[in-house]
C-alpha positions in Angstrom: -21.0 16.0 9.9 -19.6 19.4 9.5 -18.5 21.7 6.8 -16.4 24.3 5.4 -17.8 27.2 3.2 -15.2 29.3 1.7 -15.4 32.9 1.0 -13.4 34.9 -1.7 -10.4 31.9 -1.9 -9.6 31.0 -6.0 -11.1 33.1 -8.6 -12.4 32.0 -11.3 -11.2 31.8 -14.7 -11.9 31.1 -18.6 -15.0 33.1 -19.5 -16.1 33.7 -16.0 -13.3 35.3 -15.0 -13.1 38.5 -13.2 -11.2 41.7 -14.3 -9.1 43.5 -11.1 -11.6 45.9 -10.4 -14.6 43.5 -9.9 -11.8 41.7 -7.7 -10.9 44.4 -5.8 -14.6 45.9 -5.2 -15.3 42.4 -3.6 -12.2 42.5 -1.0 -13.5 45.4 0.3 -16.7 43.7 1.6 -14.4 41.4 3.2 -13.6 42.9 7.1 -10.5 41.4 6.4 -10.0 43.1 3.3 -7.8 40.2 1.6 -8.7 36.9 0.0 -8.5 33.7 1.8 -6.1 31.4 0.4 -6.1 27.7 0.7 -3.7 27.6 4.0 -7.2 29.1 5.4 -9.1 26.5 4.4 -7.3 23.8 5.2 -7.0 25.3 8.6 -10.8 25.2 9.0 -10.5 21.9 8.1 -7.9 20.7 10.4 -9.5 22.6 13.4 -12.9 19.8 12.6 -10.7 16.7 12.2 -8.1 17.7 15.2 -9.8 20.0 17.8 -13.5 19.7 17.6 -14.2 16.3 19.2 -17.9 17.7 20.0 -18.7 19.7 17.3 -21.2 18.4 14.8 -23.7 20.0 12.3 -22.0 23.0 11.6 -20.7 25.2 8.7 -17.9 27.1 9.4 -17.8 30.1 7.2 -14.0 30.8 6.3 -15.0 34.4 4.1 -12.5 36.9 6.1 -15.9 38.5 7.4 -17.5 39.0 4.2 -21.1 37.7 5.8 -20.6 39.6 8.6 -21.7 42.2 6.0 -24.8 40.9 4.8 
């Protein structure tokens, strides 16, 4: 089994939403320096189900580089 965690994709809303600044402070810890969107993810996705005939156990970060930072 393998697995997709997503970096900095949706936001979120209602009373835990973030204001543009908090936004934008968190994009630039992203190497990337842009959110993901869900193309990115399902990409991830597709790559397991498709390409990765041998691949197991893993968690494929899809953050833009944001844990390279950490």
């Amino acid at each position: 089994m393998n697995g997709v965690s997503p970096g900095s994709i949706i936001w979120p809303e209602g009373e835990n939403a973030l204001d543009d600044v908090r936004k934008q402070k968190i994009v630039e810890t992203v190497t990337l320096q842009r959110s993901g969107g869900v193309d990115d993810i399902a990409k991830a996705v597709l790559f397991f189900v498709r390409d990765a005939e041998y691949v197991t156990g893993q968690v494929l970060n899809v953050d833009g580089g944001r844990t390279l930072s950490n």
